[in-house]
C-alpha positions as CSV (number, residue, x, y, z in Angstrom):
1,X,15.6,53.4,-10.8
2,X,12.9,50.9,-9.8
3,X,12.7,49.3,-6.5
4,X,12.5,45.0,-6.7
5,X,13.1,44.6,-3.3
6,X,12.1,46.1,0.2
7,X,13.6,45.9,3.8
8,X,10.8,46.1,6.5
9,X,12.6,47.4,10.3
10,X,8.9,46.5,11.8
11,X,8.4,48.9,15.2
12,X,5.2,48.9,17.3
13,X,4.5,52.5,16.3
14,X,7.0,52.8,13.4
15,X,8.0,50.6,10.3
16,X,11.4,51.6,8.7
17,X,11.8,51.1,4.8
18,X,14.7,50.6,2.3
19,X,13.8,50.1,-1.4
20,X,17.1,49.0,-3.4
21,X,16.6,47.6,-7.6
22,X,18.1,44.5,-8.5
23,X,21.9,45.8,-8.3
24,X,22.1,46.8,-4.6
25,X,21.5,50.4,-5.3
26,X,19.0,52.4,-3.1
27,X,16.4,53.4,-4.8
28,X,14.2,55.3,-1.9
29,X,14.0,55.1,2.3
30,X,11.4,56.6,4.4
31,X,9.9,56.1,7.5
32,X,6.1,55.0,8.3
33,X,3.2,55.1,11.2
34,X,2.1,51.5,11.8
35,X,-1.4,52.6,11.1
36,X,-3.7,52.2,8.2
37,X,-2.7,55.5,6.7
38,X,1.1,55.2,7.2
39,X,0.5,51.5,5.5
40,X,-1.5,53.1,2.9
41,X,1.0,55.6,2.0
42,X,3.9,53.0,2.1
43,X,1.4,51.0,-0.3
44,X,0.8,54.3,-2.4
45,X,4.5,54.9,-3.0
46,X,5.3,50.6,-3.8
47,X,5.0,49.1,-7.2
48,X,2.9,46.0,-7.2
49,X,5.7,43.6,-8.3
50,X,8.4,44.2,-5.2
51,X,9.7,41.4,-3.1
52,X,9.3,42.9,0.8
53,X,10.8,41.4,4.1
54,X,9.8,41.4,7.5
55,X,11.4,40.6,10.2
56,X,9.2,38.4,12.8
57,X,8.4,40.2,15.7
58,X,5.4,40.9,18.0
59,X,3.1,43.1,15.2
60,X,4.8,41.1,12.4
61,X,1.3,39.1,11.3
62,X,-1.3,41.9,11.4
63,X,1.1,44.0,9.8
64,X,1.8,40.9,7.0
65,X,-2.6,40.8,6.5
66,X,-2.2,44.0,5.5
67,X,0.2,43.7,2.7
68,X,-0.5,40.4,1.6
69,X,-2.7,40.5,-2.0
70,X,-1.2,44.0,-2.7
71,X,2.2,43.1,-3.4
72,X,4.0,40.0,-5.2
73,X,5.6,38.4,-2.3
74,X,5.6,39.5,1.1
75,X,8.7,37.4,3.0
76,X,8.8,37.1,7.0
77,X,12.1,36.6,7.7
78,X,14.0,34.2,10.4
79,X,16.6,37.0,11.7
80,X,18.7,33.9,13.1
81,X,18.6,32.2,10.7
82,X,19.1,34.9,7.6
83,X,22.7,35.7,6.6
84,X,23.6,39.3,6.3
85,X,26.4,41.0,4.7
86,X,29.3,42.0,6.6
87,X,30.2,45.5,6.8
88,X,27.9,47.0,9.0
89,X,29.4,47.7,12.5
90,X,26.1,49.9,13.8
91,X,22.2,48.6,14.7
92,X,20.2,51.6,13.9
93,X,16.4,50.9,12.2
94,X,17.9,52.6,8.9
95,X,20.8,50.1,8.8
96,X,18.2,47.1,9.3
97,X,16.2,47.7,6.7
98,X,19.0,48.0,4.2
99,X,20.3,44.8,5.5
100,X,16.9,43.1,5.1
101,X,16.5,44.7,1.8
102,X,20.0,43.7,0.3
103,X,19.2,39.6,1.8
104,X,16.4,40.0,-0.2
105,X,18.2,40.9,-3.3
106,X,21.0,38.1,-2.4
107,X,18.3,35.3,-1.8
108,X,19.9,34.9,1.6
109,X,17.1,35.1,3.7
110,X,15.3,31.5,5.7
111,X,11.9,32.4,5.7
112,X,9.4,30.9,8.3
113,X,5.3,29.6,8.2
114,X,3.2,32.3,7.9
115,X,0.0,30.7,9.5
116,X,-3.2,31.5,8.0
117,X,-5.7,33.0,10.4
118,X,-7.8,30.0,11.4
119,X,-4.3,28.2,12.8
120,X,-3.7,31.4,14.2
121,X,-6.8,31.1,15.9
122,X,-6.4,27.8,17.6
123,X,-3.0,28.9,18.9
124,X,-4.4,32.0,20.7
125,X,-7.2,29.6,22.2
126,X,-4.2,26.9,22.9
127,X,-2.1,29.4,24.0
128,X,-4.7,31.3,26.6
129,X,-5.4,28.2,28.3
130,X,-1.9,27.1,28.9
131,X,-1.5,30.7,30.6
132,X,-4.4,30.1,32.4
133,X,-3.4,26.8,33.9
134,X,0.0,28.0,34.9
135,X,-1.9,31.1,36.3
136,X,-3.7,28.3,38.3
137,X,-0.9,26.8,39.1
138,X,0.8,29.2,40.6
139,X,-1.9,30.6,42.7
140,X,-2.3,27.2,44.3
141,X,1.2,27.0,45.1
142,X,1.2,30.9,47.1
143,X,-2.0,29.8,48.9
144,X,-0.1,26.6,50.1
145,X,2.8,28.3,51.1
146,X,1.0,31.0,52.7
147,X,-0.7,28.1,55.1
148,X,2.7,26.5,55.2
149,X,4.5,29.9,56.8
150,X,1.3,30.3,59.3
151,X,1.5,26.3,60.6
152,X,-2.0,25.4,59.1
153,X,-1.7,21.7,58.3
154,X,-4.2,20.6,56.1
155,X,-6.8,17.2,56.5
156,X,-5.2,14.5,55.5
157,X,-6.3,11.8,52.5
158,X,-7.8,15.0,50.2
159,X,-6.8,17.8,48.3
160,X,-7.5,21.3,48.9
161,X,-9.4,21.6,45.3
162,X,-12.1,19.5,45.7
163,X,-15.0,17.5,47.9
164,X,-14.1,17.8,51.5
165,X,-10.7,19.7,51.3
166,X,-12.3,22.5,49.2
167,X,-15.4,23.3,52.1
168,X,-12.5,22.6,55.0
169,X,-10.4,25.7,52.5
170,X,-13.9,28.0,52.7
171,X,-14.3,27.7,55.8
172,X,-10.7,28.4,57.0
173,X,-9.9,31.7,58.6
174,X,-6.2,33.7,59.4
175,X,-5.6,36.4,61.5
176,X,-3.9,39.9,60.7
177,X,-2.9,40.3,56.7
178,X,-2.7,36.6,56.6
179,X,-6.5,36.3,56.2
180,X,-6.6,39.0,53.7
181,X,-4.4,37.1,51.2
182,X,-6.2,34.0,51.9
183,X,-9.0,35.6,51.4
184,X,-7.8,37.2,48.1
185,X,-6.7,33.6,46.7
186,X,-9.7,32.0,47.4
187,X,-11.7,34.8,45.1
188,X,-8.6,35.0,42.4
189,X,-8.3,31.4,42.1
190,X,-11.9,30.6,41.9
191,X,-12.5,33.1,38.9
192,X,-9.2,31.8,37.1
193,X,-10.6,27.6,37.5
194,X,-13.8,28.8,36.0
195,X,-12.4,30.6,33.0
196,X,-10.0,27.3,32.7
197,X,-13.4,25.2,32.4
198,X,-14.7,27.9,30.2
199,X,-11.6,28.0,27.8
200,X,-11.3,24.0,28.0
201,X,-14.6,23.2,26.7
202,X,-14.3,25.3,23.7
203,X,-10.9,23.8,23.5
204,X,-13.0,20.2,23.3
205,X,-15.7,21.6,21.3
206,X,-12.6,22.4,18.5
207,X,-10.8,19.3,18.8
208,X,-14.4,17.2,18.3
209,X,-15.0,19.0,14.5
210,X,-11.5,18.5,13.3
211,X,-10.5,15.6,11.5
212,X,-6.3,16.6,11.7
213,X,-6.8,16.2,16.2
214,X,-9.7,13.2,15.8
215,X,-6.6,11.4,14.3
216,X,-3.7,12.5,16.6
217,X,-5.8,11.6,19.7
218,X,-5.3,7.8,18.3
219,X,-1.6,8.4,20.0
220,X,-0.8,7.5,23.4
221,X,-0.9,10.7,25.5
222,X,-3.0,12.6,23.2
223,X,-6.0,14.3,24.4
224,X,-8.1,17.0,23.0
225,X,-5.9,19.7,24.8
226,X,-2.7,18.6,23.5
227,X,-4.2,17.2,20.2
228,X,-5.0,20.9,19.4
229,X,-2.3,22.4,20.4
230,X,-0.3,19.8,18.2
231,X,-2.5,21.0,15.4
232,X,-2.2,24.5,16.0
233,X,1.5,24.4,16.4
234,X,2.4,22.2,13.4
235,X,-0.2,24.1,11.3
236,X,0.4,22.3,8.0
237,X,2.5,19.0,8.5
238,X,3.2,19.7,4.4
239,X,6.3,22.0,5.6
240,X,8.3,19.4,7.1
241,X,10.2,17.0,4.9
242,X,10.4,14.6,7.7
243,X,10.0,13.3,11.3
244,X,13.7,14.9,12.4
245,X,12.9,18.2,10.9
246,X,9.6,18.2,12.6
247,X,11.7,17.9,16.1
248,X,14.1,19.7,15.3
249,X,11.2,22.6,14.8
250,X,10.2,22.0,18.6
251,X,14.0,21.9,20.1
252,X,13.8,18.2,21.3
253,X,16.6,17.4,19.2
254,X,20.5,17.4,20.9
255,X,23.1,20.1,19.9
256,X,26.3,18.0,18.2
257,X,29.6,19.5,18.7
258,X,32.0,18.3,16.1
259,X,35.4,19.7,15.1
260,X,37.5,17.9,12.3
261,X,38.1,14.0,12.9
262,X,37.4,14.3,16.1
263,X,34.1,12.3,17.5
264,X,30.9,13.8,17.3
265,X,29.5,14.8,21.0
266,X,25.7,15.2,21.6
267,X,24.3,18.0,24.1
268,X,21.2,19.0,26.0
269,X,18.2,19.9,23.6
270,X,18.6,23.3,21.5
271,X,15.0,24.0,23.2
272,X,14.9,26.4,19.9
273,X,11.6,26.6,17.8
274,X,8.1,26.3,18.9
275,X,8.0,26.4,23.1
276,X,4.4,25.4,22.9
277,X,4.8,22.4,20.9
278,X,7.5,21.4,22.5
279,X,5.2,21.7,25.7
280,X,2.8,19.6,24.0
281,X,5.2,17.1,22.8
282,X,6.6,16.3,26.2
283,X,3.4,16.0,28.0
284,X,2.2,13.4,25.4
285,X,5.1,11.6,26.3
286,X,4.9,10.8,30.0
287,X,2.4,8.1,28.6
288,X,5.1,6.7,26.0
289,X,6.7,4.2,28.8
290,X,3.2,2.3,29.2
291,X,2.5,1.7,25.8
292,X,2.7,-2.2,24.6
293,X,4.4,-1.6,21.1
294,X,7.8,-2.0,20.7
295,X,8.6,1.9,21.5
296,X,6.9,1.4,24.8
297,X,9.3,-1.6,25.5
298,X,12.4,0.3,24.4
299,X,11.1,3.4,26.5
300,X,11.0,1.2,29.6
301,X,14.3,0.2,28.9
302,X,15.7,3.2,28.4
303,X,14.1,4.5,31.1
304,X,16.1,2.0,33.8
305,X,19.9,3.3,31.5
306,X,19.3,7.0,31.3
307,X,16.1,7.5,33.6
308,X,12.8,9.5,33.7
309,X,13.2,12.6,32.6
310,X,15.9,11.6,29.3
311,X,13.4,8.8,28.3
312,X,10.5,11.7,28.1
313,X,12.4,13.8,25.8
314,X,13.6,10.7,23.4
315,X,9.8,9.5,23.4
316,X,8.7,13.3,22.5
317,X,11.1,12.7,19.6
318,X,9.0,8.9,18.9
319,X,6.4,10.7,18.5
320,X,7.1,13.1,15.9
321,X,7.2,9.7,13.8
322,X,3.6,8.7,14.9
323,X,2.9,12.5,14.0
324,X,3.6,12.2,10.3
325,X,2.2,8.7,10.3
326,X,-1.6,9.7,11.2
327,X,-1.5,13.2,10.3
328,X,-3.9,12.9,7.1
329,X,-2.8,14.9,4.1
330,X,-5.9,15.0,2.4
């Protein structure tokens, strides 16, 4: 028999394979190192002209480079998304792959993007500087408390970042363990701002040499932070039909809970999809209620029936329309 299709059960140090021909029938199943030999010898033993799926997972994209050329097809597969055949009561890695394998063969599986490695790029660089702020973040929010819990009040009219309330910060001392941690946050905080600053001018330098964020910073909100990480995110705007499927990808769209005749009832957000672009989207949108078109008027309106934070999210959604509008597709 000749394997068409391949289930993939992806591990960090392990991949588990089931081969099965174009009937259901297993054709061979073996186990693999995730290393270049084991993926040379799964190559060695895999005719050219198989269909394999993969599961997305952590290791799921350098172990996709790897394959892709060398085989016909190489399918990651949405494990929420795929439906599998009924029948099999245990999880084991074996059992996965013959699932995987067998969706193959049924054409049941929802496949997702598989971003080239330049969008991959710009979403580690998007990515790392998002961690970085909240890194910031939070550091600034321990060294408050910890002059909250000791009675320190701090001068009043400035911030603790910057100009006077910054040298007042230096020069403040605690006693006991107190002073230790202050001391600490100072140093740990200072290094994080700087990589921040670091990280953020590369994150300009990208946005200023592509044409797909020069034209998304023409929205309201849009900077060359979050016009990047809209880029990055989306990757290829080719792969949505249309605005609702494009929010729908970032989980700004309401769940709908319908049963038979009875009247359709709309939820919180599924907050399923891409977290970071949902980020992005959101952030964009505090802006929306200033703007002087006719969605800015709406927002404001909105704004006064359902308030703030409802009006954010239905503006995120807005904005998936201005998305596709200026998003060039040449």
């Amino acid at each position: 028999m000749e394997e068409h299709y391949i289930g993939v059960d992806l591990h960090k140090a392990f991949f588990q394979v089931c081969a099965v021909d174009s009937f259901g029938q297993r054709c061979w199943e073996d186990r693999f190192p995730t290393t270049p030999g084991g993926i040379a010898a799964f190559l060695g033993r895999t005719r050219a002209g198989v269909t394999v799926g993969v599961e997305a997972s952590g290791p799921t994209w350098s172990f996709v480079d790897q394959l892709q050329g060398r085989l016909a097809q190489v399918v990651v597969v949405d494990a929420a998304k795929t439906r599998w055949k009924a029948g099999y009561a245990a999880k084991t890695d074996r059992l996965d792959a013959r699932r995987l394998a067998d969706a193959l063969r049924r054409e049941s599986v929802v496949s997702i993007y598989y971003p080239p490695p330049a969008i991959r790029d710009l979403r580690e660089l998007c990515r790392y500087r998002r961690s970085l702020v909240r890194t910031q973040t939070g550091l600034k929010q321990r060294l408050q408390a910890l002059l909250l819990r000791h009675g320190v009040v701090e001068p009043a009219g400035s911030t603790l970042w910057a100009g006077q309330g910054a040298r007042w910060l230096t020069g403040l001392a605690l006693p006991g363990r107190a002073g230790e941690s202050l001391v600490g946050l100072r140093q740990v905080l200072a290094a994080v701002a700087q990589q921040v600053l670091t990280v953020e001018r590369e994150v300009v330098r990208e946005a200023a040499g592509d044409p797909i964020v020069i034209a998304l910073q023409t929205l309201p909100g849009v900077g060359p932070v979050l016009g990047l990480t809209l880029r990055a995110e989306i990757g290829e705007i080719t792969r949505f039909p249309d605005p609702p499927h494009l929010a729908s990808y970032a989980g700004v769209v309401p769940r709908i809970s319908q049963s038979g005749l009875r009247r359709a009832r709309a939820g919180a957000i599924t907050k399923q999809g891409s977290p970071w672009l949902r980020w992005a989207l959101i952030e964009a949108a505090i802006h929306g209620v200033n703007r002087a078109d006719p969605v800015g008027r709406w927002a404001r309106r909105l704004a006064v029936k359902k308030g703030a934070l409802k009006t954010r999210v239905a503006l995120a959604r807005a904005l998936c329309e201005d998305i596709f509008r200026v998003w060039p597709r040449t």
